[in-house]
C-alpha positions as CSV (number, residue, x, y, z in Angstrom):
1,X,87.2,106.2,116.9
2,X,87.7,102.8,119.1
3,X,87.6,103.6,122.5
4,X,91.3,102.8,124.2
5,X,90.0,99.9,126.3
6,X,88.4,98.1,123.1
7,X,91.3,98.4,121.4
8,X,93.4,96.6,123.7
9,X,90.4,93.9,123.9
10,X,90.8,93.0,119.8
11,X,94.4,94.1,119.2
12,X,95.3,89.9,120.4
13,X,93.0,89.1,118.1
14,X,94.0,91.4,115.4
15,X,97.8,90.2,115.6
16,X,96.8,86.1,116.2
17,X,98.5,84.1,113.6
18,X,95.2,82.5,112.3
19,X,93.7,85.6,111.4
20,X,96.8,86.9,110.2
21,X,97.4,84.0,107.7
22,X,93.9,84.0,106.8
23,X,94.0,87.8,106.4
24,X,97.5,86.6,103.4
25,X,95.3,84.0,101.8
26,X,92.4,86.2,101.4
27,X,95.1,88.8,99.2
28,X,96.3,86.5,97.7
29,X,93.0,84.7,96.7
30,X,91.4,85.5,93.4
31,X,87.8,87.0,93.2
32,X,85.5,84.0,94.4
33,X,84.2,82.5,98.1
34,X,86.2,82.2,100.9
35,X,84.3,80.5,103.6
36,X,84.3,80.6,107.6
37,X,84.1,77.6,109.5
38,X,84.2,76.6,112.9
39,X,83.9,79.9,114.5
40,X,81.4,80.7,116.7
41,X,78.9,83.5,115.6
42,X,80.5,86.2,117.6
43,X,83.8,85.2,116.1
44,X,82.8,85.2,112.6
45,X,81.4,88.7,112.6
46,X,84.4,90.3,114.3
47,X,86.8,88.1,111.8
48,X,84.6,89.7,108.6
49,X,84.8,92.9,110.7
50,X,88.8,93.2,111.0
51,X,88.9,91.3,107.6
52,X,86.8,94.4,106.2
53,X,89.5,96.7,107.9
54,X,92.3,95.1,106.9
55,X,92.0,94.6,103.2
56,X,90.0,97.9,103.2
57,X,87.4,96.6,100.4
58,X,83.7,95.7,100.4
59,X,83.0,91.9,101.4
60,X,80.1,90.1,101.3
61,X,79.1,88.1,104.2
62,X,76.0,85.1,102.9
63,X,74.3,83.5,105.7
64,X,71.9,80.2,104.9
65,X,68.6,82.2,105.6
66,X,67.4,85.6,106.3
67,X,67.0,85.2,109.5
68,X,70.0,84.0,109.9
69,X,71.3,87.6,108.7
70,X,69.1,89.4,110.6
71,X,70.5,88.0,113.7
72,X,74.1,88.3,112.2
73,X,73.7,92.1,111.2
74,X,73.8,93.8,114.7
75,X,76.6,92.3,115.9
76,X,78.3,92.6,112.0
77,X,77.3,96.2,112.2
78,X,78.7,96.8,115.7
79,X,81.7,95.3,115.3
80,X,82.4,96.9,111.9
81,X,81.2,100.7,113.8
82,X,83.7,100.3,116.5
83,X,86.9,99.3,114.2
84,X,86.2,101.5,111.2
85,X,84.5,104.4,112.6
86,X,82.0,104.2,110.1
């Protein structure tokens, strides 16, 4: 369940036209890498968070090392939590 407050927090970012039209390209896209640039870290684990939520299916999110991921997967899993409920 997403708390009232944190809805109303992401919902602007949930409904902006870039993630909406990267949200179209990513259904429309054939099975193969789609990559995220120019966001900062924060951004790109809530974008792979609602993008996760919105298509409903598994994604893979590759970092360049592992620590990278390890400092990626709290946030990731946060993010994801609060949206999804899971």
């Amino acid at each position: 369940m997403i708390l009232p407050f944190v809805e109303q927090a992401i919902r602007p970012l949930e409904e902006s036209p870039s993630l909406q039209a990267t949200l179209r390209a990513l259904e429309r896209a054939a099975p193969g890498e789609v990559t995220l640039a120019g966001l900062t870290d924060t951004a790109k684990v809530l974008a792979t968070a609602l993008t996760a939520r919105a298509l409903g299916r598994p994604l893979f999110f590759v970092t360049a090392t592992n620590r990278r991921a390890e400092q990626l997967l709290e946030p990731l899993r946060f993010f994801y939590e609060v949206l999804t409920g899971r």
